[in-house]
C-alpha positions as CSV (number, residue, x, y, z in Angstrom):
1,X,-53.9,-3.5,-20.0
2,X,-53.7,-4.2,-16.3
3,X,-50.1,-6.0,-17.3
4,X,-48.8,-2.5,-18.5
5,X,-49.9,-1.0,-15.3
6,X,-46.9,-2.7,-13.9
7,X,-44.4,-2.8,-16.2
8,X,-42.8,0.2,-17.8
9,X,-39.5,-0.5,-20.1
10,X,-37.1,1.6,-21.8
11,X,-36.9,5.4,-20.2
12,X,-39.2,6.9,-18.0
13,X,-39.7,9.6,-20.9
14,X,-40.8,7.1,-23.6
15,X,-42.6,4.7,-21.3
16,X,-44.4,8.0,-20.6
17,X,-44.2,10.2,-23.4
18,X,-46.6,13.3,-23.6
19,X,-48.0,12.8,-20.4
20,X,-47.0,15.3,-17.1
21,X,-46.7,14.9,-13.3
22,X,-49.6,15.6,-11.6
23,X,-50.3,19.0,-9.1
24,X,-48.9,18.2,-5.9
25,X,-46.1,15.6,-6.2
26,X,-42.6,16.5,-4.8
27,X,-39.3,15.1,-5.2
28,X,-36.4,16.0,-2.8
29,X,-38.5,19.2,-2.0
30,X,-38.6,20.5,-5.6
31,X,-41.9,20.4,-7.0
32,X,-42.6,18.4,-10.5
33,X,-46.2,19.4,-10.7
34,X,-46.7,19.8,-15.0
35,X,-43.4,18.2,-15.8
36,X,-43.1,16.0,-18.6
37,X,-40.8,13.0,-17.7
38,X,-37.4,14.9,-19.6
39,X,-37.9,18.3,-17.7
40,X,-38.6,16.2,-14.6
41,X,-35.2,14.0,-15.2
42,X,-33.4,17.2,-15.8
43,X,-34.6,19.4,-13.0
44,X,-33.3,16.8,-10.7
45,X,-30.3,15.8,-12.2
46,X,-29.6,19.5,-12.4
47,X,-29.9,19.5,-8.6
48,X,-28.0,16.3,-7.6
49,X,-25.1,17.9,-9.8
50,X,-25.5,20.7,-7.8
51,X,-25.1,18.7,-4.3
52,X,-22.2,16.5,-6.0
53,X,-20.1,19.6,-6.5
54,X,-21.2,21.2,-3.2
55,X,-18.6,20.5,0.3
56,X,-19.0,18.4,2.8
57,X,-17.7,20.5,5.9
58,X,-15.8,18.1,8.8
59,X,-15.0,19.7,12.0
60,X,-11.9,17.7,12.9
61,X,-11.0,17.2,16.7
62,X,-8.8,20.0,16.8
63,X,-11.5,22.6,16.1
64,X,-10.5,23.1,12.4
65,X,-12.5,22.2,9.6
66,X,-11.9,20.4,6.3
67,X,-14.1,20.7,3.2
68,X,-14.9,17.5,1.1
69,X,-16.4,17.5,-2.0
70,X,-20.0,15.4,-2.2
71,X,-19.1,13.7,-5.5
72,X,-15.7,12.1,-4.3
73,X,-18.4,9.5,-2.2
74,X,-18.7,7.3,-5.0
75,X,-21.9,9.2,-4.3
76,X,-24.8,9.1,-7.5
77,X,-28.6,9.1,-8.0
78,X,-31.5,7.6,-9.8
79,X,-33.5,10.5,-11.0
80,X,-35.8,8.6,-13.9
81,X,-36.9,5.6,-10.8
82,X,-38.5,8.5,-9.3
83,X,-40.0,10.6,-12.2
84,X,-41.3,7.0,-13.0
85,X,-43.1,6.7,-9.5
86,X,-44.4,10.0,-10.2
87,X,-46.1,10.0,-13.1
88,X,-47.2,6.6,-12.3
89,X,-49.2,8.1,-9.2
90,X,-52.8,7.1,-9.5
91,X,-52.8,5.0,-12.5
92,X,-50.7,2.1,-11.5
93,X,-50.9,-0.7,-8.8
94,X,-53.5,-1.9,-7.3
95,X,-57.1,-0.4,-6.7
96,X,-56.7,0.4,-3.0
97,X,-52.8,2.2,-4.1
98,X,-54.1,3.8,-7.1
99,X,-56.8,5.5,-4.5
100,X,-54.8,6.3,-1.7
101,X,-52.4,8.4,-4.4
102,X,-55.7,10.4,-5.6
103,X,-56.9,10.7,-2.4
104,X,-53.0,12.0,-1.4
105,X,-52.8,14.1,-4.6
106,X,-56.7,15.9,-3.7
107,X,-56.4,16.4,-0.7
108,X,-52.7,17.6,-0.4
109,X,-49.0,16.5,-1.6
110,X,-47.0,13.6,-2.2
111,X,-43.3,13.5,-1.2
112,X,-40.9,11.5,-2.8
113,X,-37.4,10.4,-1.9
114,X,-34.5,9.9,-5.0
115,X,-32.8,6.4,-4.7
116,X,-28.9,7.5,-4.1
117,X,-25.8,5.9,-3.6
118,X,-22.8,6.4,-2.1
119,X,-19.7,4.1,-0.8
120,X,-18.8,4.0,2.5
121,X,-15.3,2.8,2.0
122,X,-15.1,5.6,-0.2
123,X,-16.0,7.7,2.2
124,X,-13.7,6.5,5.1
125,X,-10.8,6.8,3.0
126,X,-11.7,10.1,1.9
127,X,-12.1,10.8,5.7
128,X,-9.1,9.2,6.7
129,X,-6.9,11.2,4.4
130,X,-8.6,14.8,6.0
131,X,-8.4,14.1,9.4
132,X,-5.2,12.6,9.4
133,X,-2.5,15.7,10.3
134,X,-5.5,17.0,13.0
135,X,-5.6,13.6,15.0
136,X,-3.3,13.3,17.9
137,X,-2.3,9.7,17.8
138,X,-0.7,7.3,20.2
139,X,2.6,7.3,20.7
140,X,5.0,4.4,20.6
141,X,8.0,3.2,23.1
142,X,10.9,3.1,21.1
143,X,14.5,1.0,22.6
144,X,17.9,1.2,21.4
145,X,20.9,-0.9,21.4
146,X,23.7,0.3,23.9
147,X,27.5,-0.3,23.3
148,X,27.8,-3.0,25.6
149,X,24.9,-5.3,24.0
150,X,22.1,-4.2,26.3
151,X,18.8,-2.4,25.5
152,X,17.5,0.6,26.9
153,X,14.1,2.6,26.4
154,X,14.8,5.3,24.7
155,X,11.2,7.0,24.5
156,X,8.0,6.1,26.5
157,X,5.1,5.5,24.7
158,X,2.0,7.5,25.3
159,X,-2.0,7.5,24.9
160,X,-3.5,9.7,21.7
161,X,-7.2,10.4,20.8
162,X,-7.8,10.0,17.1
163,X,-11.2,10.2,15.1
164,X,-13.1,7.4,14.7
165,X,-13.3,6.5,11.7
166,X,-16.2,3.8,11.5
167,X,-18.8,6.4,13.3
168,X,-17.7,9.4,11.9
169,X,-18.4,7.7,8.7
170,X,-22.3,6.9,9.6
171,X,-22.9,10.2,10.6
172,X,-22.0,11.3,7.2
173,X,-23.8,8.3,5.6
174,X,-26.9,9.2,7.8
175,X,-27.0,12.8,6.3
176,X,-26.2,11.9,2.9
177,X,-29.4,9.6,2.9
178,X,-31.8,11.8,5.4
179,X,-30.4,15.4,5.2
180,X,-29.1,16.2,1.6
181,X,-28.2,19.6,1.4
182,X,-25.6,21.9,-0.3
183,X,-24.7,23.1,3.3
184,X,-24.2,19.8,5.1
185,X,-21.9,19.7,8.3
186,X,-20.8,16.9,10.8
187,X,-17.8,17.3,13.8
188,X,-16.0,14.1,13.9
189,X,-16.5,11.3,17.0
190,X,-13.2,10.8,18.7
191,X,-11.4,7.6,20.1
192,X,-8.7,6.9,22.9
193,X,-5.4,5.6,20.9
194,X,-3.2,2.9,22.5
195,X,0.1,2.8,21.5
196,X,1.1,-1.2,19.8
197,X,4.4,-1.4,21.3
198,X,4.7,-0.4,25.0
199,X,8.0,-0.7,27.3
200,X,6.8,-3.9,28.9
201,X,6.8,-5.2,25.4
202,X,10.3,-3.7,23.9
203,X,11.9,-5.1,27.4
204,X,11.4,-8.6,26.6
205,X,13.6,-8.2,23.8
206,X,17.3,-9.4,24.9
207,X,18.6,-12.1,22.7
208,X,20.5,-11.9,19.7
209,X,18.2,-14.0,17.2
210,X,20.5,-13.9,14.0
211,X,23.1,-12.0,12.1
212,X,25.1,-11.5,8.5
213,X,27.9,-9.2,7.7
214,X,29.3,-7.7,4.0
215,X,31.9,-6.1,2.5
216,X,31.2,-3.1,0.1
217,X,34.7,-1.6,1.4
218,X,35.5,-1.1,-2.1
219,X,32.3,0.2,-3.5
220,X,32.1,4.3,-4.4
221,X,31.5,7.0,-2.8
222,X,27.7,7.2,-4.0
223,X,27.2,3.4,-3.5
224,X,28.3,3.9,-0.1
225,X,26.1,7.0,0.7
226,X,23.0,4.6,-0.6
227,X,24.2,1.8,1.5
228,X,24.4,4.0,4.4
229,X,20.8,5.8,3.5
230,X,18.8,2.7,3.7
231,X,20.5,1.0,6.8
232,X,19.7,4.0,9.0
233,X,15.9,4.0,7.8
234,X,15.6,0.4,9.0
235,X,18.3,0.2,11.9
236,X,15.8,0.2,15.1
237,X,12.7,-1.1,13.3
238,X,10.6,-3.1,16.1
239,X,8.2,-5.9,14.0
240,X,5.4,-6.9,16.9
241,X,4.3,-10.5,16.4
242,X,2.0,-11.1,13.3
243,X,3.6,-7.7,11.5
244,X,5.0,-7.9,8.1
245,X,7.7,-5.4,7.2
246,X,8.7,-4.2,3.7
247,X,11.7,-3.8,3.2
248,X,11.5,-1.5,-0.2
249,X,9.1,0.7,2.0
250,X,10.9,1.2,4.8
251,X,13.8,2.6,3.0
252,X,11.2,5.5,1.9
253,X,11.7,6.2,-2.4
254,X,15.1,6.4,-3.8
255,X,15.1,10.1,-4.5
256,X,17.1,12.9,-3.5
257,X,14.9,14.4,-1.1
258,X,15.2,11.2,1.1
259,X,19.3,11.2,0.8
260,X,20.4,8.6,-2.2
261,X,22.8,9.1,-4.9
262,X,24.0,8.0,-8.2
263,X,25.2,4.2,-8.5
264,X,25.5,1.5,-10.3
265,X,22.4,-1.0,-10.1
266,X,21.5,-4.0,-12.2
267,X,18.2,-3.5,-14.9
268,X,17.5,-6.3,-17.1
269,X,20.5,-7.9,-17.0
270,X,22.5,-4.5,-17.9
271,X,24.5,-2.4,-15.2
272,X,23.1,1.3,-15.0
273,X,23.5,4.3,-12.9
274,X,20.4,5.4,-11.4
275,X,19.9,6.6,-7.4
276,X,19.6,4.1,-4.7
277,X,21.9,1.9,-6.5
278,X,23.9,-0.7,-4.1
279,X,20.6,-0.4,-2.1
280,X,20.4,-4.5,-2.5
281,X,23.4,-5.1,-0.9
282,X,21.1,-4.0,2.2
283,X,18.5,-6.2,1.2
284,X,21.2,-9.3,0.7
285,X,22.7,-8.5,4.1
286,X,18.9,-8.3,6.4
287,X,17.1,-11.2,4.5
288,X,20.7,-13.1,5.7
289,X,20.2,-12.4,9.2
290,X,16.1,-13.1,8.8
291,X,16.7,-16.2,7.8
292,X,19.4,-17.3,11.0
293,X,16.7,-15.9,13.0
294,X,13.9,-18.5,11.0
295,X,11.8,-15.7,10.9
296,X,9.3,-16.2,7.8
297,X,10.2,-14.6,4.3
298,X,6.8,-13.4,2.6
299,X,8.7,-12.1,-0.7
300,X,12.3,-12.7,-2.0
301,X,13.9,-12.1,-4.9
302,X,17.4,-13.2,-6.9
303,X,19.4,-10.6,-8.8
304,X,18.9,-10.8,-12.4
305,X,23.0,-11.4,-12.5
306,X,25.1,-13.1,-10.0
307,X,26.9,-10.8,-7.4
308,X,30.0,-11.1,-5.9
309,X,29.7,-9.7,-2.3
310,X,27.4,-13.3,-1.0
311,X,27.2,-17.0,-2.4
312,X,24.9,-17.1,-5.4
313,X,21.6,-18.5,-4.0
314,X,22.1,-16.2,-0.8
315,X,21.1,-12.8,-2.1
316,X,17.7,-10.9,-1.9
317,X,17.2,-8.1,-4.5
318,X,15.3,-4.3,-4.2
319,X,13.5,-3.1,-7.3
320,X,10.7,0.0,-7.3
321,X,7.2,-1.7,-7.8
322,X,8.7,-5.3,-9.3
323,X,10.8,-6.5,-6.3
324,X,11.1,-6.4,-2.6
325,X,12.2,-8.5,0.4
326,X,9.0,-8.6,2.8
327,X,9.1,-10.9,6.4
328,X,6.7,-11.7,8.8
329,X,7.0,-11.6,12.6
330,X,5.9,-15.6,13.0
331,X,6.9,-15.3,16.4
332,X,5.0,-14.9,19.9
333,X,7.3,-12.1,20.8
334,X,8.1,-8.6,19.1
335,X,12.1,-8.7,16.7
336,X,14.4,-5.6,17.1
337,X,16.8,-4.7,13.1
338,X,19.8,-3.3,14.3
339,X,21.5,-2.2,11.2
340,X,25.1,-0.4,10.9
341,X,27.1,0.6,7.5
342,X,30.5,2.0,8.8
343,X,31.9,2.5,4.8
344,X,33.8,-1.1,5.2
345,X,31.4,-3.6,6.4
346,X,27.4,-4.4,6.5
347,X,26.1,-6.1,9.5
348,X,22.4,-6.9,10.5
349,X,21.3,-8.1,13.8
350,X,18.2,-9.5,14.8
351,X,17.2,-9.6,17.9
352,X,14.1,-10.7,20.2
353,X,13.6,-13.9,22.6
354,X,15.3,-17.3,22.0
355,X,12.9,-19.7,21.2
356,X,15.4,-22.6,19.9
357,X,16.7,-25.3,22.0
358,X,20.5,-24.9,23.2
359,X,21.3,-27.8,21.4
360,X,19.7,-27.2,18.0
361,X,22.3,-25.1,15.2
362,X,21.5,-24.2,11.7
363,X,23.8,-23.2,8.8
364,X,23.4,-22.5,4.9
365,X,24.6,-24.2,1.9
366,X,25.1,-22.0,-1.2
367,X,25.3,-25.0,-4.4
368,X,25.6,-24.3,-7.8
369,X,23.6,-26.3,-10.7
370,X,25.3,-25.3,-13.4
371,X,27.3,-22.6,-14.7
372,X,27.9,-21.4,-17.8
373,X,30.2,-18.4,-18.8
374,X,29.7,-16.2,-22.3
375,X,32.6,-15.3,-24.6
376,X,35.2,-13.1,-23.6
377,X,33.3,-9.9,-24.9
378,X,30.9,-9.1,-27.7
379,X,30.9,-5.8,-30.0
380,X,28.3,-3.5,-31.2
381,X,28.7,-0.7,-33.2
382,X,26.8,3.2,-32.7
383,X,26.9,6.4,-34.3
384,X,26.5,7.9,-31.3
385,X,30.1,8.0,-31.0
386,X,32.5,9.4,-33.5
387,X,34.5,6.7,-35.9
388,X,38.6,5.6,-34.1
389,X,36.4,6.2,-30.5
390,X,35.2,3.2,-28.5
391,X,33.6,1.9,-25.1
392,X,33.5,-0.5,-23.0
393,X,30.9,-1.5,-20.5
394,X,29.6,-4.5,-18.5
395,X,31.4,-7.0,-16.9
396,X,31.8,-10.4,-17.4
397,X,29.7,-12.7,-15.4
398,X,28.6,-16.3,-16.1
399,X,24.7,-17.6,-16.5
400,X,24.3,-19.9,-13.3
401,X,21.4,-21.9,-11.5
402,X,22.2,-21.9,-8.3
403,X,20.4,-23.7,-4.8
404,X,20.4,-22.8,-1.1
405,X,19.6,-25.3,1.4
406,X,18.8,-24.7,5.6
407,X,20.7,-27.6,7.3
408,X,19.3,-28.5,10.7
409,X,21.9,-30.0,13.5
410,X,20.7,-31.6,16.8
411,X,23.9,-31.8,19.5
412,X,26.2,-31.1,16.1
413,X,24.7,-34.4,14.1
414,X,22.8,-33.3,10.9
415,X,19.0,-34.1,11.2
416,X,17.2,-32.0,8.6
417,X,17.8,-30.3,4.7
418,X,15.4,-27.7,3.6
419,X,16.1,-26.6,-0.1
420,X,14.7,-22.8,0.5
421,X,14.9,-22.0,-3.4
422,X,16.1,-22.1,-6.7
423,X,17.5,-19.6,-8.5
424,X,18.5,-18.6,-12.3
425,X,20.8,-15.6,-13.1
426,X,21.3,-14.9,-16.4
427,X,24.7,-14.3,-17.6
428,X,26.5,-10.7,-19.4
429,X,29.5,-9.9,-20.8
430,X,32.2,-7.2,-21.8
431,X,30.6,-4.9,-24.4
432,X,33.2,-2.9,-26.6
433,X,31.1,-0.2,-28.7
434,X,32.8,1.4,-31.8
435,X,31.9,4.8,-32.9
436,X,30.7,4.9,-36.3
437,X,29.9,8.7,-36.5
């Protein structure tokens, strides 16, 4: 008997069936005197519901507010612990506990608390995303490159004040555990923003670190408008040491909106038109120039098919949410893209401080494996087009493995090979379609 005191499995309304909360005992303020356990349950469940779907008002530093819903805290609540404690008053624990509760419950109320959760990094990101367009943030100095090879601030940086996020978020941790109500209101705490890249650090940024140039002189009209797009969303990029930049998010999504057109890309091995396409001729030309400036190369990838406008081994290919050139800043000082498209040639150039000896020189060795080239075009047949009509599509390309190696020289005189990768690109070839319609 005194085991069952203590232990009480399966539901709190079969572990205590036909039995009712005594006079007096509280839960959240709402009394549960002459409940069973199921209309105990549901009388708080009813009201947690209620607070779920009720707002969350933030005053954001600008005076404005923002209203958050309670249940998009990863917030939720244990209504049958407590229905448990309650009708467990007086007839569990220990002598002394099961006195005090009948002593409590005689001579006045008991007040109990529901166990709740809630997730704090739930929270800050929910915060985050409010407050975002009210917060005045810092600032950052920008440079560009003059004609004659020199830099030249172009825009000061300047101090913001921005919520903080971390106490902002206890505040509204504090009154989710202490103050529940359907009415519950907290103005954000606010933080001095410095900007991360200030003129004193732009200005140390003088040397030419590494460059690459393409053709796409004879690419079309929408190709070129892609090419174009994507250089001027990364031309001027500053990456302060330690930063990683993305390339495929730094371009922004190929859409419309943001400028791209219709062109020719690769997919599986198969040429289609889709917008952004030619956009990895940009990616080819900066991860060329990243890798004469040795800065470090977090993601690369090869082309599914072997292009024509770099050696095979020396390309970098762009595809949404499968591939992306990303680098790292492994150096002590801050690196400057300068990127221009002017409808004949691609050029990168990186720039920052020098931190190779005079004498030291690298270069890059394209090698091919093995190559292997299909027949001189295959056929398929469709009833998509109309018998005596044909197609053709695809171009000819051969299936090649293909290395590329850093070679280090000291005072001219070869001293180190470094194989950066391997690649495989598959191979395609002319497709003539006859109509069968």
């Amino acid at each position: 008997m005194l085991l069952c005191l203590f232990c009480f499995p399966g539901s709190a309304s079969a572990a205590f069936h036909g039995q009712t909360i005594p006079q007096g005992v509280y839960a959240e303020g709402i009394s549960l005197a002459g409940m069973t356990s199921v209309e105990a349950i549901e009388t708080l469940d009813a009201y947690f519901e209620h607070i779920s779907e009720s707002p969350f008002t933030i005053t954001c530093m600008d005076g404005s507010d923002e209203e958050l819903p309670v249940g998009g805290f990863g917030f939720s609540w244990n209504s049958e612990e407590t229905v448990r404690q309650a009708l467990s008053l007086g007839i569990s624990g220990n002598i002394i506990h099961r006195f005090k509760d009948r002593t409590d419950l005689k001579d006045g109320s008991i007040y109990l608390n529901v166990p709740r959760q809630f997730e704090p990094e739930v929270i800050k990101d929910k915060l985050r995303s409010a407050v975002a367009s009210h917060d005045n943030p810092a600032k950052n100095a920008s440079i560009e490159l003059q004609d004659d090879g020199t830099f030249k601030i172009s825009e000061q940086g300047s101090d913001g004040v921005v919520t903080n996020l971390d106490e902002t978020v206890k505040l509204i941790t504090e009154q989710l555990a202490d103050n529940l109500s359907d009415t519950m209101h907290i103005e954000v705490l606010t933080q001095e923003d410095k900007p991360k890249v200030t003129e004193d650090v732009l200005l140390s940024i003088k040397d030419e670190l590494g460059t690459f140039t393409t053709d796409y002189s004879s690419s079309k009209s929408g190709r070129k408008t892609n090419i174009s797009v994507a250089v001027g969303f990364l031309n001027g990029s500053v990456v302060l040491p330690g930063e990683t930049l993305s390339v495929s998010e730094t371009i922004r999504p190929r859409t419309e909106a943001n400028g791209y057109e219709l062109a020719a890309q690769y997919s599986s091995g198969e040429s289609e038109q889709a917008l952004g396409g030619g956009i990895c001729q940009v990616s080819t030309t900066l991860y060329n120039a990243l890798i004469r400036a040795e800065l470090e190369i977090v993601e690369r990838h090869p082309h599914s098919m072997v292009i024509s406008y770099v050696d095979w081994g020396s390309d970098a290919a762009i595809a949404d949410n499968s591939k992306d050139l990303v680098f790292r800043n492994n150096l002590d000082y801050p690196v400057y893209i300068y990127g221009n498209a002017d409808g004949d040639y691609l050029t990168f150039k990186i720039y920052g401080v020098e931190y190779r000896p005079a004498n030291r020189t690298i270069d890059f060795e394209s090698k091919t494996l093995s190559e292997k080239w299909p027949k001189e075009k295959k056929v398929k047949y469709s009833n998509e087009l109309k018998k005596g009509k044909t197609d053709v599509s695809g171009t000819r390309r051969p299936e090649v493995t293909a290395t590329l190696t850093k070679v280090v020289y000291i005072d001219g005189k070869e001293t180190d090979r470094i194989l950066m990768h391997t690649d495989y690109y598959m191979s395609s070839a002319v497709t003539i379609t006859y109509g069968t319609r």
